[in-house]
C-alpha positions in Angstrom: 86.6 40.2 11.2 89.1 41.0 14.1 91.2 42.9 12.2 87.9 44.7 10.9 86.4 45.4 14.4 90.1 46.5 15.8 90.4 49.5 13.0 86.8 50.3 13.9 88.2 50.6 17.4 91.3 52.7 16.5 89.2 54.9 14.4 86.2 55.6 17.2 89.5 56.3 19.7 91.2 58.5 17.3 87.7 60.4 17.0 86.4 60.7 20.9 90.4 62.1 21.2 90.4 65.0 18.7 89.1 68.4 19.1 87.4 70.0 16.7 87.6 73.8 15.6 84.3 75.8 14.1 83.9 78.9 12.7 83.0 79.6 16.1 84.5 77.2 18.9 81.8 76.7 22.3 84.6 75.1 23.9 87.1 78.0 24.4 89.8 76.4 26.5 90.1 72.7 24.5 89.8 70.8 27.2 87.0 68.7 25.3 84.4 70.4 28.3 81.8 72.9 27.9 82.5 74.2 30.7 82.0 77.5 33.5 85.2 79.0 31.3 83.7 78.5 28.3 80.6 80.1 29.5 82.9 83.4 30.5 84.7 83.4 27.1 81.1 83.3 25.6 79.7 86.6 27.8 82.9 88.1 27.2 81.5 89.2 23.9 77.8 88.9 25.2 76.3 92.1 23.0 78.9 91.7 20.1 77.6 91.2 16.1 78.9 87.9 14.8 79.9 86.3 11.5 79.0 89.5 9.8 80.7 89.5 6.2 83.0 92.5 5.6 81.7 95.9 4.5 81.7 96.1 0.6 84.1 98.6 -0.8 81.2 101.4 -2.4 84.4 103.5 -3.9 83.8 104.0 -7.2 87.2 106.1 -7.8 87.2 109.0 -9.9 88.0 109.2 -13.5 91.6 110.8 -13.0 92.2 107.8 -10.6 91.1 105.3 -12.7 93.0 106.7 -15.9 96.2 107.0 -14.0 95.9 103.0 -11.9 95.0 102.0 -15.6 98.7 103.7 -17.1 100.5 102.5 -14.7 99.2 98.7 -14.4 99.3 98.4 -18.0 95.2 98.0 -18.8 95.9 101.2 -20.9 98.7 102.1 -22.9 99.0 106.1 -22.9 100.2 107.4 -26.4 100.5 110.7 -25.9 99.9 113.8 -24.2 98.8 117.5 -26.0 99.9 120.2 -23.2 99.4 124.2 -24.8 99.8 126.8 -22.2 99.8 130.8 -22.3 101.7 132.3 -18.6 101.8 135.9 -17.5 103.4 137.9 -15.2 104.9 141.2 -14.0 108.0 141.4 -12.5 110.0 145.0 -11.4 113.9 144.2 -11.6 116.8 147.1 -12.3 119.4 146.7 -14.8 123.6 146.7 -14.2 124.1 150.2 -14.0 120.5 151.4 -14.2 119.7 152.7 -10.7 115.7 153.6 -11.9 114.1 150.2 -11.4 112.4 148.2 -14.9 108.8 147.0 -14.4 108.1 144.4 -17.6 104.9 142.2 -18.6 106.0 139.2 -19.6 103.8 136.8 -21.7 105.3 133.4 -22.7 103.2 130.9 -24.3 103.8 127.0 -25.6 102.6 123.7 -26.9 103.9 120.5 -27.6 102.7 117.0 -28.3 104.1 115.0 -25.3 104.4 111.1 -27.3 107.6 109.9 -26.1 106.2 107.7 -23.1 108.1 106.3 -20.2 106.4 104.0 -17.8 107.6 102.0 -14.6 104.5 99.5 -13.5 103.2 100.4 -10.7 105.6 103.3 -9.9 105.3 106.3 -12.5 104.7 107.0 -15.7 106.5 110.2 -18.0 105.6 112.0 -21.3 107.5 114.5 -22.8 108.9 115.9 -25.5 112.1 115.5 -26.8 112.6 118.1 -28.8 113.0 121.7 -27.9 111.6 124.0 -30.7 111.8 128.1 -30.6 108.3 128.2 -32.5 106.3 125.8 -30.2 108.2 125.7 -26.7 106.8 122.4 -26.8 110.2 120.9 -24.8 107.2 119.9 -22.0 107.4 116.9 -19.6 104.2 115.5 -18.0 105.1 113.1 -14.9 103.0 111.5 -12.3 104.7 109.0 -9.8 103.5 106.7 -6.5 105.2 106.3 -3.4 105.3 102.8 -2.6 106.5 103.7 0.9 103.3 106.3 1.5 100.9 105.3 -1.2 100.8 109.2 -2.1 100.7 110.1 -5.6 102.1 113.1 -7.0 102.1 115.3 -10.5 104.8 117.4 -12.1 104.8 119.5 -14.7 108.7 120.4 -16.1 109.4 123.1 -18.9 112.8 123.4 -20.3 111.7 126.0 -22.6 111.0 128.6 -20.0 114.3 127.2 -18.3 116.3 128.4 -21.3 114.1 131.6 -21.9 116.3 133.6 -19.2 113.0 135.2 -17.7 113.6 132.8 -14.7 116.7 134.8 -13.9 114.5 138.2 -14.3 112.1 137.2 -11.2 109.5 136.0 -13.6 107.0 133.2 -13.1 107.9 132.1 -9.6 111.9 131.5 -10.7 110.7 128.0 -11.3 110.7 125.9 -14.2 109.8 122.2 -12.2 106.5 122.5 -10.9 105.1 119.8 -8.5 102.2 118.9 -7.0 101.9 118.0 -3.2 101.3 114.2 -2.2 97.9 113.3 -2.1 96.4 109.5 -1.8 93.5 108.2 -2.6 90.9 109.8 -3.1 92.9 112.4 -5.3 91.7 116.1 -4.0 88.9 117.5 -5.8 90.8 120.2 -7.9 92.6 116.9 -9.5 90.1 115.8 -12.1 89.7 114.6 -15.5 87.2 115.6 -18.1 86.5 116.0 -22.1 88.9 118.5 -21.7 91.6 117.1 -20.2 93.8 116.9 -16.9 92.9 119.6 -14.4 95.1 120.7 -11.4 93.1 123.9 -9.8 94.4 125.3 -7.2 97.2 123.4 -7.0 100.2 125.2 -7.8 101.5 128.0 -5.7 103.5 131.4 -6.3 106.8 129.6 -7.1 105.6 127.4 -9.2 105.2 128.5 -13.1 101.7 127.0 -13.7 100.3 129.6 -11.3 100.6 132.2 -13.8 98.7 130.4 -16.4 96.2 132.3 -18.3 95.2 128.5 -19.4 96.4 125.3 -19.1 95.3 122.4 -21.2 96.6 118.8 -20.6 94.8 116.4 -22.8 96.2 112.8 -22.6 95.1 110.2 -25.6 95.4 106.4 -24.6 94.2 102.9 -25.8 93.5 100.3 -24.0 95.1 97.1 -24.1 95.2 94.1 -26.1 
């Protein structure tokens, strides 16, 4: 019974000693006192909302974003890419010799199945074609990548067809054969969108850039999700 009665007195001790923190704590300073500086803490944020839970996220994302988070955490496995494209432009250049100056239209058209895919988690993801044929100009490359560092997201479109073509060299099509987007996070800018027929970048490419001179651009990407 002593021994009983002297753990009950250890134990009320131990309790009447110890402070005790709430969600919410009336004694500010922990000097086991409600005090007049408690009271001060307590109108310091006299007018304030409390305990309100955090604001639920209502951001749906758009179907571009969520196709491209999807890639590149691994909840779908992109197969392949279909990219056809028809550019034109007009370009006034003079010849070695020729003092009169040459004004040429130049059309140059492509397509290519894109299903060679490489992806980094988390970081990029590529799909091109490995192949460069005369008949198709299908030697494409589709590329989007994130920036850890800036959480911006960015698209590029490469064609080593037109690179070999030698209009480049003429003044045609911007001079360019690697076209990139600018950075852009989330949300991705309205003229980046995804519907049933395909990836859309309007307005996004400027003069130098060999996209701008697209009489159409289609970029249809075919996935599956995961197992």
């Amino acid at each position: 019974m002593t021994l009983i009665a002297l753990v009950v007195a250890v134990t009320a001790g131990a309790q009447g000693t110890s402070i005790h923190e709430y969600p919410w704590n009336p004694d500010s300073n922990n000097d086991t006192y409600i005090g007049s500086e408690d009271l001060m803490g307590l109108l310091s944020t006299y007018g304030t909302q409390f305990g309100l839970p955090p604001e639920p996220c209502t951001y749906d994302g758009t179907p571009l974003e969520e196709l491209t988070f999807s890639i590149m955490d691994g909840t779908i496995i992109l197969d392949s890419v279909f990219i056809e494209y028809e550019i034109e432009d007009i370009s006034t250049y003079y010849l070695q010799g020729c003092p009169d100056p040459v004004t040429d239209t130049v059309v140059f058209a492509g397509y290519g199945m894109l299903d060679n895919i490489a992806l980094s988690l988390n970081q990029s993801f590529t799909s091109y074609f490995s192949e460069t044929s005369s008949t198709t100009n299908g030697a494409l490359q589709l590329m989007c990548t994130f920036s850890s560092e800036n959480g911006q997201y960015y698209w590029a479109l490469l064609n080593n067809s037109l690179y070999y073509s030698g209009f480049l060299n003429d003044g045609f099509f911007g001079g360019d054969w690697f076209a990139q987007s600018y950075n852009s996070a989330i949300p991705f800018p309205d003229d980046w969108f995804l519907d049933e027929e395909g990836i859309h970048f309007n307005d996004t490419w400027n003069q130098s850039q060999w996209p701008y001179y697209a009489n159409y651009l289609h970029i249809l990407p075919y996935w599956h999700y995961a197992e």
